[in-house]
LUMLORO-67805 format. One record per residue (C-alpha): x, y, z; residue number from 1. Coordinates in steps of 0.001 Angstrom, whole numbers, padded with zeros to 6 digits. Example, Ala and Ser with C-alpha at 12.3 -4.5 7.8 and 13.67 -1.06 7.14 Angstrom:
<atoms>
@c1 012300, c2 -004500, c3 007800, seq 1
@c1 013670, c2 -001060, c3 007140, seq 2
</atoms>
This chain:
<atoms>
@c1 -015335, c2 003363, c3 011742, seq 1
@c1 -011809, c2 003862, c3 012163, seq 2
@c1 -010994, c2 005735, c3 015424, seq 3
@c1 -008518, c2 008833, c3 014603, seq 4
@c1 -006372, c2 007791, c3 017733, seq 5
@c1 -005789, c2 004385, c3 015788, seq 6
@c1 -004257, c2 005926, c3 013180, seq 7
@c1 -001221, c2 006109, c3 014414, seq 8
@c1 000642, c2 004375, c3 017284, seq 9
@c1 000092, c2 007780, c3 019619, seq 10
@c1 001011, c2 005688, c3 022898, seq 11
@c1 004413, c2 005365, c3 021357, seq 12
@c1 004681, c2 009038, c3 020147, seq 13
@c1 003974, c2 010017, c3 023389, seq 14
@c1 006270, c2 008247, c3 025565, seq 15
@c1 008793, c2 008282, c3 023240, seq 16
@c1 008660, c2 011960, c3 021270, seq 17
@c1 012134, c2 012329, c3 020392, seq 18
@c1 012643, c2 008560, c3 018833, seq 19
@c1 009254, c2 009318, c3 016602, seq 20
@c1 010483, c2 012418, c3 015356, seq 21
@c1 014315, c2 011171, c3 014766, seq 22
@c1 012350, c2 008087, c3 012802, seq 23
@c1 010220, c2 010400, c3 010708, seq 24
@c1 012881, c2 012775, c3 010005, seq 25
@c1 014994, c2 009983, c3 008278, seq 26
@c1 012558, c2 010133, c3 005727, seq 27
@c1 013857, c2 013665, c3 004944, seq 28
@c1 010389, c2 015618, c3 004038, seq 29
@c1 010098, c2 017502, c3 007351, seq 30
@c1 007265, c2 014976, c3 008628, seq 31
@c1 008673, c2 015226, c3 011619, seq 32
@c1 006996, c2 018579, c3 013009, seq 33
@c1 003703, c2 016487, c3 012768, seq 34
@c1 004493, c2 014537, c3 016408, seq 35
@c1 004585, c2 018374, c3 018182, seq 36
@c1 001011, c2 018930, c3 016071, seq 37
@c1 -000191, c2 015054, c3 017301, seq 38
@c1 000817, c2 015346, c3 020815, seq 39
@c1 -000527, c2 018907, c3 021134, seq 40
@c1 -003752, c2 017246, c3 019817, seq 41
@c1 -003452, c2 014018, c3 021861, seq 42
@c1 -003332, c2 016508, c3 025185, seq 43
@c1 -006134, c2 018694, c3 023985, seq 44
@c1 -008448, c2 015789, c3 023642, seq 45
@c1 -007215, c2 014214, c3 026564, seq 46
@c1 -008158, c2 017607, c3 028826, seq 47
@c1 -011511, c2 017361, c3 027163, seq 48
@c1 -012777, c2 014081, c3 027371, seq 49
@c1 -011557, c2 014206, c3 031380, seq 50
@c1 -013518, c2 017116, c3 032084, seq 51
@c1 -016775, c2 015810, c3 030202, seq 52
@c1 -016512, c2 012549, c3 032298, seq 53
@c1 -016430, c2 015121, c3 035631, seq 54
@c1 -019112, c2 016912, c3 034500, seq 55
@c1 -021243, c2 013861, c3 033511, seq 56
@c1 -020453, c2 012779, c3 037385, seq 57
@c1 -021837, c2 016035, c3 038518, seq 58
@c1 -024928, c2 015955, c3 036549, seq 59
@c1 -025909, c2 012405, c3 037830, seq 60
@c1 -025082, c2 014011, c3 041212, seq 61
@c1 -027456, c2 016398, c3 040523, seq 62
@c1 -029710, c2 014111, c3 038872, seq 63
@c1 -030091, c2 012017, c3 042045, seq 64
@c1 -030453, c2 014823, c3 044461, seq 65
@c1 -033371, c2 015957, c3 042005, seq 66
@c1 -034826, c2 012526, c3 042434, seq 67
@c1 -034369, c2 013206, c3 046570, seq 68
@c1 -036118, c2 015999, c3 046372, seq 69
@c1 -038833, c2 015345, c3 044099, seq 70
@c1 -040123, c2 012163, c3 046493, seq 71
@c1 -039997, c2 014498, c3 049561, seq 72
@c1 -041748, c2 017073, c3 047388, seq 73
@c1 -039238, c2 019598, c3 047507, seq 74
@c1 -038700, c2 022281, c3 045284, seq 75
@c1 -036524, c2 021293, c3 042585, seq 76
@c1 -036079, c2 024582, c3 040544, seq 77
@c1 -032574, c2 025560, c3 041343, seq 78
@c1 -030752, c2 022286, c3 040636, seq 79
@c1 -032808, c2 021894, c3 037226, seq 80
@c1 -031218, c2 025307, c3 036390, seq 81
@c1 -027821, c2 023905, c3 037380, seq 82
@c1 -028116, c2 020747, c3 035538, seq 83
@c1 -029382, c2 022582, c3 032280, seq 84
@c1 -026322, c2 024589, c3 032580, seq 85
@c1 -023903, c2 021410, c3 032694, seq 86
@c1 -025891, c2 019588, c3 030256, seq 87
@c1 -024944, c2 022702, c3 027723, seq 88
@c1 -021316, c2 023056, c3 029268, seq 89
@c1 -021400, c2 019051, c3 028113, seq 90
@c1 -022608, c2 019507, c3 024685, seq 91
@c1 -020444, c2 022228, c3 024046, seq 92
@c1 -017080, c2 020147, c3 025134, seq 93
@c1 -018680, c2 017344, c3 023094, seq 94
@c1 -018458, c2 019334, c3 020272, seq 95
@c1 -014754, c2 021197, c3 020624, seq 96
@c1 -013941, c2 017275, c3 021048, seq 97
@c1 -015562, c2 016693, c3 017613, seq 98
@c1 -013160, c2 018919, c3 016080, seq 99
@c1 -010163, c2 018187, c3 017762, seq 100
@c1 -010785, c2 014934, c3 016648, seq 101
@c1 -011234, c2 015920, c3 013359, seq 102
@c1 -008301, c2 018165, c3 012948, seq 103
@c1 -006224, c2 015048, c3 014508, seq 104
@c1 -007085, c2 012408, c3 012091, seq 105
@c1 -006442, c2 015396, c3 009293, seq 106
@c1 -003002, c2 015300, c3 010459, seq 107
@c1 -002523, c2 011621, c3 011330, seq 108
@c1 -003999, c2 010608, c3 007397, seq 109
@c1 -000667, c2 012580, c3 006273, seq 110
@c1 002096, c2 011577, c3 008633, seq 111
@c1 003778, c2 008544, c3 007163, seq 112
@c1 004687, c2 005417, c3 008684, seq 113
@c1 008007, c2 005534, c3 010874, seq 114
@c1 010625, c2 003378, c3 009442, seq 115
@c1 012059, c2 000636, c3 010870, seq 116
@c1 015335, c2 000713, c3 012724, seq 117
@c1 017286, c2 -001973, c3 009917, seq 118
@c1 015977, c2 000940, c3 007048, seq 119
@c1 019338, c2 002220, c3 005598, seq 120
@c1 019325, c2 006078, c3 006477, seq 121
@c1 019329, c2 008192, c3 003054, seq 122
@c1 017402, c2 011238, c3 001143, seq 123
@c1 016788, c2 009518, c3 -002233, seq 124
@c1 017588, c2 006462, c3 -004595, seq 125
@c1 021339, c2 007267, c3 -004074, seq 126
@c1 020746, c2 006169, c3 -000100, seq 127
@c1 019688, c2 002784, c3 -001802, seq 128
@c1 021391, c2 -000370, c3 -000502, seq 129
@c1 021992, c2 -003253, c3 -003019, seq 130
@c1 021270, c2 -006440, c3 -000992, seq 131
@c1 022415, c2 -008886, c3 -003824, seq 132
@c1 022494, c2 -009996, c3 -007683, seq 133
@c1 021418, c2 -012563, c3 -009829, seq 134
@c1 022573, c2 -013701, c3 -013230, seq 135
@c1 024698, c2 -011357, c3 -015486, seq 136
@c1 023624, c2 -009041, c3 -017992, seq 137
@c1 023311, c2 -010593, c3 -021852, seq 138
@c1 026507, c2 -010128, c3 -023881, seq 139
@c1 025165, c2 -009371, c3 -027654, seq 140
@c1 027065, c2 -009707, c3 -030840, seq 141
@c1 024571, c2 -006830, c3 -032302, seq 142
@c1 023387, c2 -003471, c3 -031050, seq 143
@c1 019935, c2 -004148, c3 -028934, seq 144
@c1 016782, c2 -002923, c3 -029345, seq 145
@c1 014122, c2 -001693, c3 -027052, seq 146
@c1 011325, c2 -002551, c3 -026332, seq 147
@c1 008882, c2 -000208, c3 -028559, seq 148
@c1 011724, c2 -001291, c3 -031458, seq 149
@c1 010970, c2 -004948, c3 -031535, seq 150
@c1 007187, c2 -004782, c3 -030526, seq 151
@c1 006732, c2 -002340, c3 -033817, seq 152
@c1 009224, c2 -004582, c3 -036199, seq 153
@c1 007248, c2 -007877, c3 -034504, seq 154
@c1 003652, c2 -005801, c3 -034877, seq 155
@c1 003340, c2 -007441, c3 -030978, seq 156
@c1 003354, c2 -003567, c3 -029779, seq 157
@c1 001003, c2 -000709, c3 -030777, seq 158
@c1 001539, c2 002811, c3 -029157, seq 159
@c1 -000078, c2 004609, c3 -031572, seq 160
@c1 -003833, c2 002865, c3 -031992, seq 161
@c1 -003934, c2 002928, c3 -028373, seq 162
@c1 -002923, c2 006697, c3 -028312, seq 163
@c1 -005279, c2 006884, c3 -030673, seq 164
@c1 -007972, c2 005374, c3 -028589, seq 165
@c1 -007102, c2 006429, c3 -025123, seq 166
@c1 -004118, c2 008681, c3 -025215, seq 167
@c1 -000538, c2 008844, c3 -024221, seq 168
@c1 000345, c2 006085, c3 -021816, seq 169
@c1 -001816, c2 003335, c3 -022778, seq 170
@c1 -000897, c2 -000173, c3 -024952, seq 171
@c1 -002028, c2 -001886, c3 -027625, seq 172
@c1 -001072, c2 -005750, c3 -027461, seq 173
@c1 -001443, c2 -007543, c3 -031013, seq 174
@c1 -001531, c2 -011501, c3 -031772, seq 175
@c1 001256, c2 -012926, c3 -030269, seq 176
@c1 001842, c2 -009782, c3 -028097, seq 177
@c1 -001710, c2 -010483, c3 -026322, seq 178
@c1 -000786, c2 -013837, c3 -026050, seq 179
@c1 002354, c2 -013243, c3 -024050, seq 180
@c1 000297, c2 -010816, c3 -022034, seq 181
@c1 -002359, c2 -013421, c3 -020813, seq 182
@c1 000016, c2 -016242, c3 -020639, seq 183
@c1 002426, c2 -014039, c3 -018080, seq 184
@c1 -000672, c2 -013425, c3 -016167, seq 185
@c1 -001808, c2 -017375, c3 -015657, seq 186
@c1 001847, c2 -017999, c3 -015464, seq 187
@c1 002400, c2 -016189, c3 -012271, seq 188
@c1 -000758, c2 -016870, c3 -010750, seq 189
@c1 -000107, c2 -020527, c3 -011136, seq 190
@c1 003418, c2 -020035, c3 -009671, seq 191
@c1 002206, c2 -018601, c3 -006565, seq 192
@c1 -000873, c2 -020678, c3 -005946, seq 193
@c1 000899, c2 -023833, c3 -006427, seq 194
@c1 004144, c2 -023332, c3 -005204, seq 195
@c1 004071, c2 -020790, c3 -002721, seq 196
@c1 000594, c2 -021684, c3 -001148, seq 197
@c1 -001421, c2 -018357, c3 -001957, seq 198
@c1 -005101, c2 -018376, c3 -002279, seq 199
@c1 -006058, c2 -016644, c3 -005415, seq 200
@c1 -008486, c2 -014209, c3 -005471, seq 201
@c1 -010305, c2 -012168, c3 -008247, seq 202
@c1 -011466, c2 -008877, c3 -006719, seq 203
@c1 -013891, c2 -006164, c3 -008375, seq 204
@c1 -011607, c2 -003487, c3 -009918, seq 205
@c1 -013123, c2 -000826, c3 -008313, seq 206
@c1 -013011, c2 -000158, c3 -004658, seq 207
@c1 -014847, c2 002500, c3 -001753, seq 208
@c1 -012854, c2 005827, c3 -000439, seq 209
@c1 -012575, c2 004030, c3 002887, seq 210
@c1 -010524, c2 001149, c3 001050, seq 211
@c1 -007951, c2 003548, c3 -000548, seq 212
@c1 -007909, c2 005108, c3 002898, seq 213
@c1 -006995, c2 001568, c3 004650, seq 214
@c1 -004013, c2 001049, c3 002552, seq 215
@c1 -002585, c2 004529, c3 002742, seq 216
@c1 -003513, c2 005680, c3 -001199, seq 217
@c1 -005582, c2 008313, c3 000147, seq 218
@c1 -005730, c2 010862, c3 000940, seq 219
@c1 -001955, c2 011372, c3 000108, seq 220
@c1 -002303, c2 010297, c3 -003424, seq 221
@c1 -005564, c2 011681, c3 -004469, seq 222
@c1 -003986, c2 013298, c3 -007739, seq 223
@c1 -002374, c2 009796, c3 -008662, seq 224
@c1 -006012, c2 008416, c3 -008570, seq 225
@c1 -008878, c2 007757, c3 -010963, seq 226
@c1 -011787, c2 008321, c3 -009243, seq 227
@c1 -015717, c2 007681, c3 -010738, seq 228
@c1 -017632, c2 011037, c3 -011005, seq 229
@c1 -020056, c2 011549, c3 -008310, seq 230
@c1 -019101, c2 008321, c3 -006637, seq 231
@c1 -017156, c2 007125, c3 -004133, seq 232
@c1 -015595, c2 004789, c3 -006202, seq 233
@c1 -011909, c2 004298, c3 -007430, seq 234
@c1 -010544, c2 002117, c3 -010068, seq 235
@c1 -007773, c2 000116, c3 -008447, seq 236
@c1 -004211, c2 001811, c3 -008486, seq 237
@c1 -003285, c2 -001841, c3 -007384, seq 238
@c1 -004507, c2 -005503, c3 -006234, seq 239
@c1 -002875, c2 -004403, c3 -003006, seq 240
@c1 -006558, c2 -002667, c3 -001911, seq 241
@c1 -009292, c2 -004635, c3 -002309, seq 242
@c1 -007312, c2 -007770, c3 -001201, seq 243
@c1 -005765, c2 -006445, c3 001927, seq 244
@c1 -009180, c2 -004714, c3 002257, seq 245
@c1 -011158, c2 -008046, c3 002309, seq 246
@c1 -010920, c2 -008590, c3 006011, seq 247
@c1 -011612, c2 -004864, c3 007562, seq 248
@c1 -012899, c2 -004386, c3 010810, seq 249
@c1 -012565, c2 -007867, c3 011055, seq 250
@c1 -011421, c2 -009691, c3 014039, seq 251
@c1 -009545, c2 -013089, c3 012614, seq 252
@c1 -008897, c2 -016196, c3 014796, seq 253
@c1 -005142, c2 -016616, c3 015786, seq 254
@c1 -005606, c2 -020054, c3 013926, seq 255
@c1 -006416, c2 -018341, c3 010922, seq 256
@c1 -003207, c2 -016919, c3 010453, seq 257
@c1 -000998, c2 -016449, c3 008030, seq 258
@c1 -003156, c2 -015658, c3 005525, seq 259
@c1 -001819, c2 -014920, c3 001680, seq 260
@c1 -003585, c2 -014129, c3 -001110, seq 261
@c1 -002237, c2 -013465, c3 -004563, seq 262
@c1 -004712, c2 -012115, c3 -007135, seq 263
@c1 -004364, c2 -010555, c3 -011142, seq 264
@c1 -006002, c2 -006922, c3 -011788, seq 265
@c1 -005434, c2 -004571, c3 -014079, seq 266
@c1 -003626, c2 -000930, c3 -012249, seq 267
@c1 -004862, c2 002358, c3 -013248, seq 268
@c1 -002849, c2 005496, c3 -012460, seq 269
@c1 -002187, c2 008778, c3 -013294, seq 270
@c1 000861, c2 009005, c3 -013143, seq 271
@c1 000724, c2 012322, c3 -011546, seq 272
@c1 003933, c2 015096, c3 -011993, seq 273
@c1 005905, c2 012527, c3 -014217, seq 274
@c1 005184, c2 013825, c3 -017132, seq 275
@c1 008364, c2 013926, c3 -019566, seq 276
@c1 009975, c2 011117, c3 -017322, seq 277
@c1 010043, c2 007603, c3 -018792, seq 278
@c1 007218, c2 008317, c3 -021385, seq 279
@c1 009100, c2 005886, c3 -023988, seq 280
@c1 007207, c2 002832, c3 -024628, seq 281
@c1 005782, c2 000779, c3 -021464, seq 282
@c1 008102, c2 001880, c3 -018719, seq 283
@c1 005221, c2 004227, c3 -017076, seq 284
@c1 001824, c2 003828, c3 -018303, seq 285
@c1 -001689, c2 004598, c3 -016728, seq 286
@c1 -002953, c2 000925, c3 -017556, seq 287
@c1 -000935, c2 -002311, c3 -016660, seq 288
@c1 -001305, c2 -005639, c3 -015767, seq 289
@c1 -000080, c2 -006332, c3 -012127, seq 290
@c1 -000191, c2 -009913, c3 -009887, seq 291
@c1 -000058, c2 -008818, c3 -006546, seq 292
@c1 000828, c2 -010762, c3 -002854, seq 293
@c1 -000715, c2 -009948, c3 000062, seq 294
@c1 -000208, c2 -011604, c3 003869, seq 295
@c1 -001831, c2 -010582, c3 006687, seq 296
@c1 000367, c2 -012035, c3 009466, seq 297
@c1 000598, c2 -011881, c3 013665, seq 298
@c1 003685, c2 -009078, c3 014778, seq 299
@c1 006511, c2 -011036, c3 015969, seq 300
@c1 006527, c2 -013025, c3 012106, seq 301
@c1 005935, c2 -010167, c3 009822, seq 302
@c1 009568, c2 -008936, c3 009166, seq 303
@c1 010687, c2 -013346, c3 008550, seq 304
@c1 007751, c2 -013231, c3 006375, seq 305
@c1 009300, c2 -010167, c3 004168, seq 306
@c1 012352, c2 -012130, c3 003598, seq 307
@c1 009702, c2 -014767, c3 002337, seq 308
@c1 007960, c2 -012701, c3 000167, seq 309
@c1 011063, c2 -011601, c3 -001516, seq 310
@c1 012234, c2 -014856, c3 -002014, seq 311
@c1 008961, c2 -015607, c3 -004048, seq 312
@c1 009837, c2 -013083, c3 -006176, seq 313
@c1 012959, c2 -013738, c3 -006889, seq 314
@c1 011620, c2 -017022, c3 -007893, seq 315
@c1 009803, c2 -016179, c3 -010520, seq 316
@c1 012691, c2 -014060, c3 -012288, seq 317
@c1 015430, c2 -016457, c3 -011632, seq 318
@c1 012474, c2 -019411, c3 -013529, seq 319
@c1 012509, c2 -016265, c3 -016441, seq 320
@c1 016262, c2 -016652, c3 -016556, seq 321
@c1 016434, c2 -012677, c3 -015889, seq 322
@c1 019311, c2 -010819, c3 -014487, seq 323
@c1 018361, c2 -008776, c3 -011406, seq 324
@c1 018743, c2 -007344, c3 -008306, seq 325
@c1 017796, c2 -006283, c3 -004743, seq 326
@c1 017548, c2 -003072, c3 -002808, seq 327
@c1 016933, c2 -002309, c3 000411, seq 328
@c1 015171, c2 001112, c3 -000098, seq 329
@c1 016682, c2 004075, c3 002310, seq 330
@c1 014444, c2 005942, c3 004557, seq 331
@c1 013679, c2 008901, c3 001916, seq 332
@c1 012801, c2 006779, c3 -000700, seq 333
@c1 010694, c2 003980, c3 001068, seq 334
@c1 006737, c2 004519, c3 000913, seq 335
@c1 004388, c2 006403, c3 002803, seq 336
@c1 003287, c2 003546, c3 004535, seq 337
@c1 006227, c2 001197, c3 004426, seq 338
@c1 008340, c2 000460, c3 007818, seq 339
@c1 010877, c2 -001299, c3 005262, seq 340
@c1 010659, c2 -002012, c3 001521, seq 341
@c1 012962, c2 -003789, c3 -000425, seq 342
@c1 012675, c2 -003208, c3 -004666, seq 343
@c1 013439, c2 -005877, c3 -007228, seq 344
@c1 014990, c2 -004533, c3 -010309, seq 345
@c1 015202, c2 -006356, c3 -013702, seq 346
@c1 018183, c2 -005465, c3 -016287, seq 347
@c1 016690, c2 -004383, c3 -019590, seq 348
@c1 019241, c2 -004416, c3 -022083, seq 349
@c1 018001, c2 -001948, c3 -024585, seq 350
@c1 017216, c2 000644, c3 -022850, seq 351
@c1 020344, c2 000073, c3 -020913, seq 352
@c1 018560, c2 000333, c3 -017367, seq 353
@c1 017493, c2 -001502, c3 -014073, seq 354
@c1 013659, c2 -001291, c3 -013819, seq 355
@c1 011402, c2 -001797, c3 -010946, seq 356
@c1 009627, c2 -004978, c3 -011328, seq 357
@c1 008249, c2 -005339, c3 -007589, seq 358
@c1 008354, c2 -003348, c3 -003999, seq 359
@c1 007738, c2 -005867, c3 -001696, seq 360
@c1 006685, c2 -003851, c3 001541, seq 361
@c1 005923, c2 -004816, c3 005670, seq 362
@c1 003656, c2 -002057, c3 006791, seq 363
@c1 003784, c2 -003871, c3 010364, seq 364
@c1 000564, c2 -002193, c3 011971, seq 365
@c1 -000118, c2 001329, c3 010080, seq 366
@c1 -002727, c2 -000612, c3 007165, seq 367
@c1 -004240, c2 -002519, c3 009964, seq 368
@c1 -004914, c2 000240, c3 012142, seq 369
@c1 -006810, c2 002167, c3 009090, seq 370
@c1 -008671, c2 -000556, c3 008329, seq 371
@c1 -009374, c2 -001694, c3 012181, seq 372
@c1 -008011, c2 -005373, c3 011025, seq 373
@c1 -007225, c2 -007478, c3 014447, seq 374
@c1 -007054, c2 -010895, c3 015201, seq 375
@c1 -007935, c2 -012394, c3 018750, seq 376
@c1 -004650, c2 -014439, c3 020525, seq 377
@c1 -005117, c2 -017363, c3 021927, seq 378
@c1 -005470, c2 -015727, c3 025500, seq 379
@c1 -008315, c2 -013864, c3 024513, seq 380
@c1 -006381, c2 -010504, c3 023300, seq 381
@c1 -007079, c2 -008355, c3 020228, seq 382
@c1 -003868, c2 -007606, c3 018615, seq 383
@c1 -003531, c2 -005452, c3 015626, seq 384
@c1 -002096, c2 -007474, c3 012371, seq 385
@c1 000661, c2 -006578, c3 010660, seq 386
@c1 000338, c2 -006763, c3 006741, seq 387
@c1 002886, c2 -007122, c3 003950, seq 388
@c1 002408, c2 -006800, c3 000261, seq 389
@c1 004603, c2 -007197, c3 -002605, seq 390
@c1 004499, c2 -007099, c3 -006910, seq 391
@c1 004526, c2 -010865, c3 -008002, seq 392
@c1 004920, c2 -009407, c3 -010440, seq 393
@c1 004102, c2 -006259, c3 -012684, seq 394
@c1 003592, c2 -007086, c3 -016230, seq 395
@c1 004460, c2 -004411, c3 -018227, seq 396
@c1 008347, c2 -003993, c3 -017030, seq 397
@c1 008579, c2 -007541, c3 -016736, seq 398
@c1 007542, c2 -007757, c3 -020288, seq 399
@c1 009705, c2 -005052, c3 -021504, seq 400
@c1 013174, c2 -007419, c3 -019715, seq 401
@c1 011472, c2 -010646, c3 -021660, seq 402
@c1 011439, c2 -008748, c3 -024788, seq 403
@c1 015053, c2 -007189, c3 -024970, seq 404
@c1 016518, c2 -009522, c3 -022899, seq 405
@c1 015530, c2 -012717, c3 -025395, seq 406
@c1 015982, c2 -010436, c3 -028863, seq 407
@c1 018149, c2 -011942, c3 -031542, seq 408
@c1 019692, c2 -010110, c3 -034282, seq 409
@c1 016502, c2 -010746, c3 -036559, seq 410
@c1 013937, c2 -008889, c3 -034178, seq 411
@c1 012555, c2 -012294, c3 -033294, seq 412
@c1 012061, c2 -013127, c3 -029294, seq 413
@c1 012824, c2 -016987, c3 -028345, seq 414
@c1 010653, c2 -017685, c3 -025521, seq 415
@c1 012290, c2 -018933, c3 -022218, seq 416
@c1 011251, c2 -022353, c3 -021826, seq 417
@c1 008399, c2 -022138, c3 -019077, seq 418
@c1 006523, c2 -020112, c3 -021547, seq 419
@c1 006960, c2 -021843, c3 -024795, seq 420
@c1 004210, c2 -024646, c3 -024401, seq 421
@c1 001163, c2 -021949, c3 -023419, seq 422
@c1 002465, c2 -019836, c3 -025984, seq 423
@c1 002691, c2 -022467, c3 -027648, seq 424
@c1 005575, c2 -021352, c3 -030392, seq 425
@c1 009159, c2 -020578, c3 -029139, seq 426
@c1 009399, c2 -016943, c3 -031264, seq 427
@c1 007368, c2 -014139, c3 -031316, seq 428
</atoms>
């Protein structure tokens, strides 16, 4: 079980107070007032646990001097009366430590990761820094359609049969549509595996509290989640938790690292408080199609390796022919968990917009302390991994770019060429 003290890097908090509160309060949500709150903790529990290991040392005393006594057969009544009254004094400390300890992992669950120092500083998406773009935007000789246009005039597309069926925020692919959907999917598992040396890995869609827990979705995000009634069982909000999740409370050989894994699952959110906020078409939906990368990786190559994983995803939209680009996400928009995130953004011409196709993420040490996920250095040391995850990619906005970014003026899509021969046609 995860130790409340490894939640959080409280050795650093504590020596250096005013840098961890300066760090968290670039995120701009307050979360700085929770170091004064840790600390306080961190002292109380401190206090305790030194004056339970002096009173343990005067009970043995006692203990011993009992033991004396009782071979010289001498009277041993008063000292068991004193060493009842420290075994209670004991048991009572044990159990103020209990919730102390409680109260402190309460508070550490909620305090975000502190961002890294190369994080541009900034209180939302305007703080954003754009990094670089690829291609240019498509120059048509028609007015474009979106997305929900051309899957409805192409009958690739059904919103309303699966509103029908599930509700708002759910798809309906159809013939050629499904197709695309399933091809995409082997398409960028075969891209990864191949080319970028990821093992791929097919994971049950359904994971344990103490999973969503080790990769930060709970208990922050509860609302977001679907959870099973009467279980303790989630459907995944990503391929990012059961993957990252396979090797908790493990201790991994040195050798053994890097390891990346790339896997397909469906994603199942709520969506939570965006309710009248992208509802058109696929842009935000409760169900989509995701292939996610994960590395586990030793400290001193986790922030090369980010560079890496971004790369990889560039790959695959610069092989799609897409125009795109990359953010470095400021401090107030970055993830709970992130130390530094960059987003990859695809143009889609219909709807006129840049939309978020993959946040590629190093989480340095604050997963891997959740999950108690180590690995033992070659002299004999166990050394907290850091882990990295990124989109590679998500379906359903990558889709929507393929769809109005390929449109002619008939409705039909033409297929960029590293799809056409498993779709096997070169229109939908």
């Amino acid at each position: 079980m995860t130790r409340e003290s490894d939640l959080l890097d409280i050795r650093y908090l504590r020596e250096n107070p005013e840098e961890g509160r300066k760090r968290l309060a670039s995120r701009g949500r307050g979360d700085e007032v929770a170091v004064d709150r840790i600390l306080e903790l961190d002292e109380n529990r401190r206090r305790i646990i030194q004056q339970v290991e002096g009173l343990k040392a005067d009970r043995n005393k006692a203990s011993k001097e009992i033991g004396a006594r009782k071979s010289k057969q001498e009277p041993v009544d008063d000292l068991m009366v004193g060493l009842k009254a420290l075994s209670d004094q004991i048991t009572g400390l044990d159990q103020e430590l209990l919730k102390i300890e409680e109260v402190q992992r309460d508070v550490l669950l909620m305090t975000p990761n502190l961002p890294h120092a190369s994080v541009p500083i900034g209180i939302d998406v305007a703080g954003n820094k754009e990094e670089r773009v690829w291609g240019s935007a498509v120059k048509f000789g028609f007015t474009p359609r979106t997305h929900w246009e051309i899957g409805k005039l192409r009958g690739i597309l059904d919103f309303d049969q699966a509103a029908k069926i599930s509700g708002s925020g759910f798809i309906v692919y159809r013939g050629l549509g499904a197709r695309l959907e399933r091809v995409l999917i082997n398409f960028l598992l075969d891209l990864h595996t191949s080319q970028h040396g990821y093992m791929e890995i097919a994971p049950p869609f359904m994971v344990r509290g103490d999973c969503m827990v080790g990769t930060c979705q709970l208990p922050k995000f509860a609302e977001d989640m679907y959870q099973l009634k009467n279980e303790d069982l989630y459907l995944v909000p990503t391929a990012e938790v059961p993957v990252t999740n396979l090797h908790r409370e493990e201790i991994i050989s040195e050798a053994n690292l890097p390891i990346r894994y790339t896997a397909y699952t469906p994603c199942f959110r709520r969506e939570a408080g965006s309710a009248g906020k992208d509802t058109r078409g696929m842009i935000r939906v409760h169900q989509f199609d995701k292939v996610e990368l994960v590395h586990i990786t030793r400290p001193e190559e986790s922030y090369t390796t980010l560079e890496t994983l971004v790369g990889q995803v560039e790959r695959v939209l610069q092989v799609l022919g897409l125009h795109y680009r990359v953010l470095s996400l400021c401090t107030g928009d970055m993830g709970f968990g992130a130390a530094k995130c960059y987003d990859l953004e695809v143009w889609s011409p219909g709807i006129g917009a840049w939309l978020e196709v993959s946040s590629c993420s190093n989480f340095e040490d604050f997963q891997a302390r959740r999950m108690n996920l180590r690995y033992k250095s070659s002299e004999g040391k166990n050394i907290l991994c850091h882990t990295l995850n990124g989109s590679g990619t998500a379906l359903a906005r990558l889709y929507i770019a393929l769809l109005e970014t390929y449109q002619q003026s008939d409705g039909r899509v033409k297929l960029p060429e590293p799809l056409r021969q498993a779709m096997q046609c070169d229109f939908l």
